[in-house]
GUBA-48490 format. One record per residue (C-alpha): residue in three letters; x, y, z; residue number from 1. Coordinates in steps of 0.05 Angstrom, whole numbers. Layout:
N
REC | aa | xx | yy | zz | i
REC | Ala | X | Y | Z | NUM
...
END
This chain:
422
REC | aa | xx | yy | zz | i
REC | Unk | 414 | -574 | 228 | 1
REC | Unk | 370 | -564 | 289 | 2
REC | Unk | 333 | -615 | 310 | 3
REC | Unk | 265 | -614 | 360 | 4
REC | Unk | 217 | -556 | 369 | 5
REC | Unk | 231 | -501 | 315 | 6
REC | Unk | 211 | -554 | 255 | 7
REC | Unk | 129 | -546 | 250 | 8
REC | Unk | 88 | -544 | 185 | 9
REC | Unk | 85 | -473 | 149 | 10
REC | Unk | 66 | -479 | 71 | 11
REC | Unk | 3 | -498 | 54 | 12
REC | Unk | -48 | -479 | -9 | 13
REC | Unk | -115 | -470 | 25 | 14
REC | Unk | -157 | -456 | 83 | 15
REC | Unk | -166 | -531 | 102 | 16
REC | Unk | -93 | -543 | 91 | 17
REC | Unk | -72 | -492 | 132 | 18
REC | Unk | -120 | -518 | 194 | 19
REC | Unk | -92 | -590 | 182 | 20
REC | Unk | -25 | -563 | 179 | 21
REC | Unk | -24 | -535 | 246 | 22
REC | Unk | -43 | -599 | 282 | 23
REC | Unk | 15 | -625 | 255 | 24
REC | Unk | 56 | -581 | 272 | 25
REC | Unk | 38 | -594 | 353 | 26
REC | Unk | 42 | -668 | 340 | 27
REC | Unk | 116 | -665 | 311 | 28
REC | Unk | 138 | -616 | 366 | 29
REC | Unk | 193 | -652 | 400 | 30
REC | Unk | 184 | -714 | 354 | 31
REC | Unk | 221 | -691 | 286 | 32
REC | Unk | 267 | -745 | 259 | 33
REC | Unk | 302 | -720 | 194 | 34
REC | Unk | 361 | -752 | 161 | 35
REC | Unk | 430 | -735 | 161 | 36
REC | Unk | 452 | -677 | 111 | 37
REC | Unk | 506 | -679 | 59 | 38
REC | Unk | 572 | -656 | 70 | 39
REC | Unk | 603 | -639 | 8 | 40
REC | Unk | 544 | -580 | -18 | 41
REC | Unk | 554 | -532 | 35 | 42
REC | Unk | 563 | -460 | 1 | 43
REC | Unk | 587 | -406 | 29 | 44
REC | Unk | 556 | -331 | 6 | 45
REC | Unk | 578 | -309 | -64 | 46
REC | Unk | 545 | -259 | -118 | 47
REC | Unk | 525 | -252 | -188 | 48
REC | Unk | 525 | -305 | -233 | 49
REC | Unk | 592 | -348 | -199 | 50
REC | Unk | 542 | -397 | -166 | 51
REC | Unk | 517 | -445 | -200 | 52
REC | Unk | 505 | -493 | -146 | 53
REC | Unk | 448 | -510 | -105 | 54
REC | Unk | 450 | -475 | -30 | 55
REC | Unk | 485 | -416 | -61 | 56
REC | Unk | 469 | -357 | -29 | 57
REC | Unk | 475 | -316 | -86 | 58
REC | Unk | 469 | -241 | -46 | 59
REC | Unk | 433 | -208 | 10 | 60
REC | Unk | 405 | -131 | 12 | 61
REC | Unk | 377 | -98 | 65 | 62
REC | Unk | 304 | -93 | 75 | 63
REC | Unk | 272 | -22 | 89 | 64
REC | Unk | 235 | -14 | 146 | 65
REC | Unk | 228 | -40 | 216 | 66
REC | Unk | 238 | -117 | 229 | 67
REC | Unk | 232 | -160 | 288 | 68
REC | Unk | 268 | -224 | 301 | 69
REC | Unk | 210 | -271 | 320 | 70
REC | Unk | 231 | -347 | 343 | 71
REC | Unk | 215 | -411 | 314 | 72
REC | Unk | 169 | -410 | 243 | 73
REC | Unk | 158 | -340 | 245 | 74
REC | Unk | 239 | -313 | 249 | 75
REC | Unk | 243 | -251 | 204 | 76
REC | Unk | 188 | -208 | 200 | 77
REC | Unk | 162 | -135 | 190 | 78
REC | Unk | 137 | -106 | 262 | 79
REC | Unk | 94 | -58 | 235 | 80
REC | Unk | 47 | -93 | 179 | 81
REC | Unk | 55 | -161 | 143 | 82
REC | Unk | 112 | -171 | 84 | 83
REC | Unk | 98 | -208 | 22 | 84
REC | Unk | 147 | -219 | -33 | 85
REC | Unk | 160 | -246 | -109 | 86
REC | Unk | 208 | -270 | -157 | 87
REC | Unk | 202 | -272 | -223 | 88
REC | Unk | 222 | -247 | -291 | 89
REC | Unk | 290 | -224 | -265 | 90
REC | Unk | 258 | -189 | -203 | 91
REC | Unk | 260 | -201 | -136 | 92
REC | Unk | 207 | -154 | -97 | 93
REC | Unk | 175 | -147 | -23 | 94
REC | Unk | 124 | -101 | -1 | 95
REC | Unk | 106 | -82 | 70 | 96
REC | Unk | 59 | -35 | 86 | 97
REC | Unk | 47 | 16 | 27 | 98
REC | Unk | 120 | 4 | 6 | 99
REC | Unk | 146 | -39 | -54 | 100
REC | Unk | 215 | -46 | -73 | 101
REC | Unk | 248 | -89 | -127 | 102
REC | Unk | 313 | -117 | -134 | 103
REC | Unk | 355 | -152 | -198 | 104
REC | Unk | 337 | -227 | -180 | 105
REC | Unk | 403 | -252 | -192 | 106
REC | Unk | 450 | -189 | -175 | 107
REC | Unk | 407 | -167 | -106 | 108
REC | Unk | 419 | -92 | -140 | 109
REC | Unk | 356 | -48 | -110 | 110
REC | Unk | 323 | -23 | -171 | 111
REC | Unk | 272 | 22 | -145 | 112
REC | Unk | 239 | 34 | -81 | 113
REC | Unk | 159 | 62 | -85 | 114
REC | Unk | 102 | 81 | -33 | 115
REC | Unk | 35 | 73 | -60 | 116
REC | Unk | 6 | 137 | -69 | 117
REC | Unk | -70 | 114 | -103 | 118
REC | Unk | -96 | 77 | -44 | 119
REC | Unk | -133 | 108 | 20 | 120
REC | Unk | -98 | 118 | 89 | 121
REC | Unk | -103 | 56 | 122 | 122
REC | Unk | -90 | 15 | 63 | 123
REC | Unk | -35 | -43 | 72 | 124
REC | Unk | -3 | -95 | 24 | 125
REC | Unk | -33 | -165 | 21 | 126
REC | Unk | -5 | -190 | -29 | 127
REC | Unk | 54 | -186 | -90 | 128
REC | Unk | 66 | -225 | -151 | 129
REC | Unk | 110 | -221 | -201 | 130
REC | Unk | 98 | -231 | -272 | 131
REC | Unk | 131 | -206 | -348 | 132
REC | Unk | 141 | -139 | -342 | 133
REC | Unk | 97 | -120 | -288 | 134
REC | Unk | 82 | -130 | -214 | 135
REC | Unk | 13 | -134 | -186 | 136
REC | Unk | 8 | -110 | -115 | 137
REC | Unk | -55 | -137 | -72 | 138
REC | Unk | -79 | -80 | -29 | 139
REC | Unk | -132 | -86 | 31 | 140
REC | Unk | -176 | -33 | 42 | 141
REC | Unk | -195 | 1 | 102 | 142
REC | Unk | -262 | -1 | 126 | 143
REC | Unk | -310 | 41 | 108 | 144
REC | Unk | -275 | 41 | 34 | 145
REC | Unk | -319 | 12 | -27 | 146
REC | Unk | -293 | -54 | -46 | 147
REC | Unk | -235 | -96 | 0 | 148
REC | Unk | -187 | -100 | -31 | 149
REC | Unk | -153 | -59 | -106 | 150
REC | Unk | -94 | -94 | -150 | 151
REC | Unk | -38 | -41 | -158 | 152
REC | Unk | -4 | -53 | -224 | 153
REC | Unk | 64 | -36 | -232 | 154
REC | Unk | 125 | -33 | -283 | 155
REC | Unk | 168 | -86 | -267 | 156
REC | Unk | 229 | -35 | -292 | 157
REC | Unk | 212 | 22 | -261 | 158
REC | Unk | 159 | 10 | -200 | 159
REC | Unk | 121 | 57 | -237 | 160
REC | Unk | 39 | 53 | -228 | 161
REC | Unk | 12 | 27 | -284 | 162
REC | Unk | -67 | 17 | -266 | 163
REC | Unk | -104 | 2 | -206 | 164
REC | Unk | -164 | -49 | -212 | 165
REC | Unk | -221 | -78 | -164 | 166
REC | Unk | -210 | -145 | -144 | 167
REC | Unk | -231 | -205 | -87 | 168
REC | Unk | -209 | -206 | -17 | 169
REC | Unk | -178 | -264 | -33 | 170
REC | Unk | -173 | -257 | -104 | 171
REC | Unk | -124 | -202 | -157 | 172
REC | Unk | -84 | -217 | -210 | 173
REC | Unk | -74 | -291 | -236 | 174
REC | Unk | -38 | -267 | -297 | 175
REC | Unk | -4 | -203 | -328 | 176
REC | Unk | 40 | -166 | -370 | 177
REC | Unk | 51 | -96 | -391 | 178
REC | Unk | -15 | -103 | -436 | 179
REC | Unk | -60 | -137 | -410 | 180
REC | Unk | -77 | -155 | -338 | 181
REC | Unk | -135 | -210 | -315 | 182
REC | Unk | -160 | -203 | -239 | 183
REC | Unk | -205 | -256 | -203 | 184
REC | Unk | -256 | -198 | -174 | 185
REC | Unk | -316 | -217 | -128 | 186
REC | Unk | -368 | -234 | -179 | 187
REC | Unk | -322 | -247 | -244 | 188
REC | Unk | -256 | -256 | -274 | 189
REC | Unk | -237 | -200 | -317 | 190
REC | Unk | -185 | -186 | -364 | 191
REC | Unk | -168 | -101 | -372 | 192
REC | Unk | -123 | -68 | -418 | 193
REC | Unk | -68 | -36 | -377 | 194
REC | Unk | -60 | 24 | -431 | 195
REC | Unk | -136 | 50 | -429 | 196
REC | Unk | -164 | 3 | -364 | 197
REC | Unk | -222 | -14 | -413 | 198
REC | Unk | -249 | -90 | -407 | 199
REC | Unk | -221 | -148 | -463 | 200
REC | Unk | -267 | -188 | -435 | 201
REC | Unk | -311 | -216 | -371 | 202
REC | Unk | -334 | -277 | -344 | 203
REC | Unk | -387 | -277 | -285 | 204
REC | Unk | -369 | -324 | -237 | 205
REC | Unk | -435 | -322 | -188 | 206
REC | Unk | -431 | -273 | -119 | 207
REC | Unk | -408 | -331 | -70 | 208
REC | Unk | -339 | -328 | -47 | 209
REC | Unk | -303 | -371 | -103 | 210
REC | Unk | -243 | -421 | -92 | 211
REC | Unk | -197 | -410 | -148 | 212
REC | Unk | -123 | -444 | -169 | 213
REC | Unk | -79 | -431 | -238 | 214
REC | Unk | -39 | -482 | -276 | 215
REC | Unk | -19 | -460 | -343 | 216
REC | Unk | -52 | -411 | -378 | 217
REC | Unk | -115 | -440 | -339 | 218
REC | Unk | -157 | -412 | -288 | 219
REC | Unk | -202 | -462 | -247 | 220
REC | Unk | -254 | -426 | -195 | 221
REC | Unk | -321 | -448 | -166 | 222
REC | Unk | -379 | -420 | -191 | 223
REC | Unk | -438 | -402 | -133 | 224
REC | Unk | -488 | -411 | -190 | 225
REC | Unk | -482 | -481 | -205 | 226
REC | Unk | -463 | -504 | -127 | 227
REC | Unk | -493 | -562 | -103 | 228
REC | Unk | -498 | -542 | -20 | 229
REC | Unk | -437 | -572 | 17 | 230
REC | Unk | -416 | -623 | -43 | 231
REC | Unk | -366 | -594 | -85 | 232
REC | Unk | -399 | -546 | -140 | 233
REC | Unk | -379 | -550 | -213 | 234
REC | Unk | -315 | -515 | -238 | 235
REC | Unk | -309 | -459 | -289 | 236
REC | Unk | -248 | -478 | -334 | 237
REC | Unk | -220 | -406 | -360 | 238
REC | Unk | -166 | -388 | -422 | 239
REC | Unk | -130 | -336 | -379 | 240
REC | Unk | -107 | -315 | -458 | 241
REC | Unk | -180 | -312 | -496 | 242
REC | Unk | -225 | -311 | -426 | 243
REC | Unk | -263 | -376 | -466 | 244
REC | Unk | -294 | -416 | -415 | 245
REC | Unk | -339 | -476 | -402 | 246
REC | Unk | -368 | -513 | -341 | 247
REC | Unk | -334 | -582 | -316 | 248
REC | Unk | -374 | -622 | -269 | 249
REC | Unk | -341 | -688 | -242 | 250
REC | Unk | -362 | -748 | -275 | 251
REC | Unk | -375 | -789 | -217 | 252
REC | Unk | -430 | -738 | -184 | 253
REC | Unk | -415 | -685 | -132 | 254
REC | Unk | -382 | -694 | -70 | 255
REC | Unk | -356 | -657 | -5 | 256
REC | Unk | -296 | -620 | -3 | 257
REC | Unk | -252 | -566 | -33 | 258
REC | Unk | -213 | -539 | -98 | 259
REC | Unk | -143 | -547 | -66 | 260
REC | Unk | -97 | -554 | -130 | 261
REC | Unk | -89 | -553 | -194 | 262
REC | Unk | -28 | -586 | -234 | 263
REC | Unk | -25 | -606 | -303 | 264
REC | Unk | -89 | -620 | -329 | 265
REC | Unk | -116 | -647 | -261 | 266
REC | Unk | -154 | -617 | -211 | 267
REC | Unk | -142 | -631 | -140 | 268
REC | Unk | -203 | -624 | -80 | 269
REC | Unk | -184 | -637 | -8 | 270
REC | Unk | -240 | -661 | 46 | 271
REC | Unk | -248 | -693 | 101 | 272
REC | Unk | -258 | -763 | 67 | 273
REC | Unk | -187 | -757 | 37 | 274
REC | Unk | -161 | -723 | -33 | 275
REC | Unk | -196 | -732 | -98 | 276
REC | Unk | -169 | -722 | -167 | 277
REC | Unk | -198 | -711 | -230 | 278
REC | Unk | -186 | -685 | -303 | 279
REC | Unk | -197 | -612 | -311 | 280
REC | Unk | -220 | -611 | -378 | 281
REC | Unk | -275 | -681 | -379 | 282
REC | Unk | -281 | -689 | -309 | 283
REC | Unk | -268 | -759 | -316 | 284
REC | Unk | -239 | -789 | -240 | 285
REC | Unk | -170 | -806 | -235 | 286
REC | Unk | -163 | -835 | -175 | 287
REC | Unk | -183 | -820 | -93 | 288
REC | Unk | -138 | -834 | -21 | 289
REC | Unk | -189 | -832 | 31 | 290
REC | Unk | -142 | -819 | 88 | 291
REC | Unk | -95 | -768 | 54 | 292
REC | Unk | -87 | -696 | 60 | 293
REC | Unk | -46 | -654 | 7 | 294
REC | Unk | 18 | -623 | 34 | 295
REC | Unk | 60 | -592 | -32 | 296
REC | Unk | 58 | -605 | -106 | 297
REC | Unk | 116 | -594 | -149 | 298
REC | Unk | 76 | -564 | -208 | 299
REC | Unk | 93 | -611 | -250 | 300
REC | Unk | 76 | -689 | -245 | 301
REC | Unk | 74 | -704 | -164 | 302
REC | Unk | 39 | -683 | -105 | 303
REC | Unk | 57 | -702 | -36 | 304
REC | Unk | 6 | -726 | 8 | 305
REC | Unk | 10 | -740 | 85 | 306
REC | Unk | -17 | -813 | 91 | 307
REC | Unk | -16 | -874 | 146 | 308
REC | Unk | 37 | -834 | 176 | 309
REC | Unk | 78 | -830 | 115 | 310
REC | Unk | 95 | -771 | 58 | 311
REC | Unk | 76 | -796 | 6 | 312
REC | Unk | 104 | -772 | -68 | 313
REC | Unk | 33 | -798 | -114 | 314
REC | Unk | 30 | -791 | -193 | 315
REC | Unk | -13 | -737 | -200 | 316
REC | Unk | -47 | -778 | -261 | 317
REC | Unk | -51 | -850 | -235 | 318
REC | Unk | -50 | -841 | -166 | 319
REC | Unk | 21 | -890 | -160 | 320
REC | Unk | 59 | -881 | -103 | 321
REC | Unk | 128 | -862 | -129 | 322
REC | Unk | 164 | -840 | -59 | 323
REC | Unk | 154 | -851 | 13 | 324
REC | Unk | 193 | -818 | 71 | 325
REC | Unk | 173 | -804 | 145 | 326
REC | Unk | 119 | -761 | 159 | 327
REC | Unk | 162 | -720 | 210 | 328
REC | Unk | 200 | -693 | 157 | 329
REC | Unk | 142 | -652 | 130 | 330
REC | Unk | 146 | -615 | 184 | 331
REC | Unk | 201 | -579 | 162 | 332
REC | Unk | 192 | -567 | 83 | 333
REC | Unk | 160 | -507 | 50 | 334
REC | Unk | 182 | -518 | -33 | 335
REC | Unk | 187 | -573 | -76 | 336
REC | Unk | 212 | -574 | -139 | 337
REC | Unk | 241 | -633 | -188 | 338
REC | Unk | 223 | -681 | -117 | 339
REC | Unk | 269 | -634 | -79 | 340
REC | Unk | 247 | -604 | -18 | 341
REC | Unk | 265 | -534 | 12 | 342
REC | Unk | 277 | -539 | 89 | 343
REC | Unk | 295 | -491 | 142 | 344
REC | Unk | 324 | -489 | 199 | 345
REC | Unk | 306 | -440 | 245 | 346
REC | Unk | 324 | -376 | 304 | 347
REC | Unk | 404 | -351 | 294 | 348
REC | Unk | 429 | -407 | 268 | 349
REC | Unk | 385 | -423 | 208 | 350
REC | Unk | 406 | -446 | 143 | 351
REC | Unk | 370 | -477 | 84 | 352
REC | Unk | 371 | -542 | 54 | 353
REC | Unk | 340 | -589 | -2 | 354
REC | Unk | 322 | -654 | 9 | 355
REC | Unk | 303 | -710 | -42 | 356
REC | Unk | 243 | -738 | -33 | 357
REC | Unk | 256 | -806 | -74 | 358
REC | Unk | 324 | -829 | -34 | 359
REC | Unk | 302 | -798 | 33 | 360
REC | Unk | 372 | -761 | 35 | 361
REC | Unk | 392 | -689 | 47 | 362
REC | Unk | 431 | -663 | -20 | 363
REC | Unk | 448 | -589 | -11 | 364
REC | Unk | 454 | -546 | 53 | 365
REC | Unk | 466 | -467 | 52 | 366
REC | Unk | 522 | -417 | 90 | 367
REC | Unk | 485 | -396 | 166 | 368
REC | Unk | 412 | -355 | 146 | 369
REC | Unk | 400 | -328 | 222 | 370
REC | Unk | 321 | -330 | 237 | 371
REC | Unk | 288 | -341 | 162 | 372
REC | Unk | 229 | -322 | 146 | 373
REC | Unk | 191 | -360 | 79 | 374
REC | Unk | 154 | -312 | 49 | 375
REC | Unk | 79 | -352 | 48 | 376
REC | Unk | 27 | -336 | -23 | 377
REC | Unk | -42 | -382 | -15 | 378
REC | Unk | -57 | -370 | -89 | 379
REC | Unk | 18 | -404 | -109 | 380
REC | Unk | 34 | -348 | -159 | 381
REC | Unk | 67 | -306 | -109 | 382
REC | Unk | 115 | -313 | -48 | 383
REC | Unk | 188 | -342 | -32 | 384
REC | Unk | 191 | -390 | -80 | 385
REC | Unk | 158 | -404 | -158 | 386
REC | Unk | 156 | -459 | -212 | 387
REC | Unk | 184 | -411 | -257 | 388
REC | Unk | 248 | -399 | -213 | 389
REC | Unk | 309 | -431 | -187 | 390
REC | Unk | 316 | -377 | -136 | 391
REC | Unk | 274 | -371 | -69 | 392
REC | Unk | 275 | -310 | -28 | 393
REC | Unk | 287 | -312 | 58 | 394
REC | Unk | 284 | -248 | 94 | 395
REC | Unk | 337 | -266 | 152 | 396
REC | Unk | 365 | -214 | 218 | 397
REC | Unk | 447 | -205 | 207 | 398
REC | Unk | 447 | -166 | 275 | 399
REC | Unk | 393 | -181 | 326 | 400
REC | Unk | 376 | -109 | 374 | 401
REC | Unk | 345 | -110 | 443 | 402
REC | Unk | 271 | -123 | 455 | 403
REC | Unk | 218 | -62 | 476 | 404
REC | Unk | 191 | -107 | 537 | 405
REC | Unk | 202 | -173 | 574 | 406
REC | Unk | 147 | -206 | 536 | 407
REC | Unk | 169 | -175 | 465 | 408
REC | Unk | 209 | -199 | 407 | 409
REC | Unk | 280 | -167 | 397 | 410
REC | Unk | 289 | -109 | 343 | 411
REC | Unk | 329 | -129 | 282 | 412
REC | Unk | 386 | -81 | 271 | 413
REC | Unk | 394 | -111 | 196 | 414
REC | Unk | 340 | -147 | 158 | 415
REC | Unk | 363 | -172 | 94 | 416
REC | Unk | 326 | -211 | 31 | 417
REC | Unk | 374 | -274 | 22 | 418
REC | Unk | 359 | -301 | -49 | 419
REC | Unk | 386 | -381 | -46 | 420
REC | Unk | 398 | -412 | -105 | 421
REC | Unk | 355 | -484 | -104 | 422
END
């Protein structure tokens, strides 16, 4: 495991978060201190359903396109356009450019391989997700084109188009299947009927940009009508399944800050007095740390706040410290799950690893992952990793080529999607 420079902060759920993030990442440079790993869960590369155990690399494929072999955070990437990528569902897919492609999520087989065809020249991907059945690809448009951005829908079988629908910037689908697909667009959330396009139902949301997170079958977004200037404006609570809605304003009275998660039944806002919690359906408080800012949540009963120069692991109902470990050891995590972390290490000899946030030890490592590249989704339902999976996707560079100029990163001669077992 590499020690020193190459750990800095990369996930984050939000604008603010990703700001705060960064100055961390300049004051751990040099200064990371992370435990010893285990030695008895290394795993060496295997296929199909034979591993079982955590660090499996379970198969690689090769990645169409041109790559680059960037150092430190960035490793892996696509030198043309930006990649994005999704498991879910059985499906592994990553889409670069105007190209999607999806692979069996626990096989690595490619299933299909598509180019957009219903979006202008100048079009690129911004986005995937995967959900039941289909895969909803976030496309920005080129200016000059109505609208910013369109949500390609496509058959999670085939890679078939399915429908194409309006949506945010930084909005799209928050949930699908092959029936029925709802998209946060610029002045409402919508549901559609993927058979006939034809609206199931539509709530406006106000013509502000909106802030919006998903737990559940719940959609919580800001609402521009009811804002109350800087302080945090009320929050439309949404049935993704019925599109039923109803206003929640906190019970305390309005303050600054921003929507920044949403776990359980708690809502989550991030400022620069601290993190704030409160019920999502009564708005009732739940508790506040002043000093805090929100680093990961493991989508079920814990989010992990940087504090006093500690990680903290807080009940995401009572605001009880349940872990502590050093704060230098963010620096390196992107995924938690169960209070394990993903890490990575990074350049050619990167690997992944978990570590447990309530002993403060190192549990699994992978086989060698040359320059990985996480796979980064703001809105949560898309990228490397999800709630719903035990598998997180790396693109990594088997064979590093020669770099076009002095000041250039090398070519890489074979990208491949790693999918590690976690």
């Amino acid at each position: 495991m590499q020690e020193g420079p190459d750990r800095v902060v990369k996930l984050a759920r939000g604008p603010i978060v990703w700001a705060r993030r960064g100055l961390l990442a300049l004051v751990l440079v040099g200064a990371a201190v992370i435990p010893g790993r285990a030695s008895s869960h290394i795993s060496q590369h295997c296929a199909g359903r034979r591993c079982t155990t955590a660090g499996s690399v379970l198969w690689t494929a090769a990645l169409p396109g041109p790559w680059l072999a960037e150092p430190g955070v960035s490793g892996t990437v696509a030198s043309q356009t930006g990649a994005y990528a999704a498991t879910g569902s059985g499906l592994a897919v990553v889409g670069t450019g105007t190209t999607v492609t999806g692979f069996g999520a626990s096989t690595g087989k490619r299933l299909w391989h598509v180019m957009l065809t219903g979006v202008p020249a100048g079009s690129a991907i911004v986005g995937i997700r995967a959900f039941p059945g289909v895969v909803a690809v976030g496309v920005a448009l080129p200016a000059g084109q109505p609208g910013t951005r369109r949500e390609v829908i496509l058959s999670a079988a085939t890679g078939t188009e399915i429908r194409s629908y309006p949506a945010a910037s930084y909005g799209g689908a928050v949930m699908a299947d092959f029936d029925t697909t709802v998209i946060v667009g610029a002045h409402a959330v919508t549901a559609y009927a993927n058979t006939t396009g034809r609206v199931r139902w539509h709530d406006a949301t106000g013509t502000a940009s909106q802030t919006w997170r998903v737990t559940g079958h719940t959609l919580y977004v800001t609402d521009s009508r009811d804002s109350l200037g800087s302080a945090v404006p009320a929050l439309r609570r949404i049935d993704l399944r019925t599109g039923a809605e109803r206003i929640v304003r906190p019970a305390k009275g309005a303050f600054p800050g921003t929507l920044s998660d949403a776990v359980g039944g708690v809502v989550l806002f991030s400022g620069s007095d601290g993190v704030r919690a409160y019920r999502g359906d009564t708005g009732e408080w739940l508790w506040v740390r002043g000093s805090a800012g929100l680093e990961l949540a493991d989508g079920q009963s814990t989010v992990y706040l940087t504090d006093a120069g500690q990680l903290l692991g807080v009940n995401i109902s009572t605001g009880h410290v349940v872990s502590s470990a050093a704060i230098s050891v963010a620096g390196s995590l992107y995924w938690v799950t169960g209070r394990v972390a993903l890490g990575l290490d990074q350049n050619s000899l990167g690997e992944a690893w978990g570590y447990n946030l309530t002993t403060g030890r190192i549990v699994w490592t992978s086989g060698s992952l040359p320059w990985p590249h996480f796979f980064v989704d703001l809105s949560g339902l898309g990228g490397s990793a999800s709630q719903a999976s035990d598998i997180v996707l790396l693109a990594t560079c088997a064979q590093v080529g020669t770099a076009a100029t002095a000041n250039s990163a090398p070519s890489c001669q074979q990208p491949q999607l790693a999918a590690v077992r976690i």
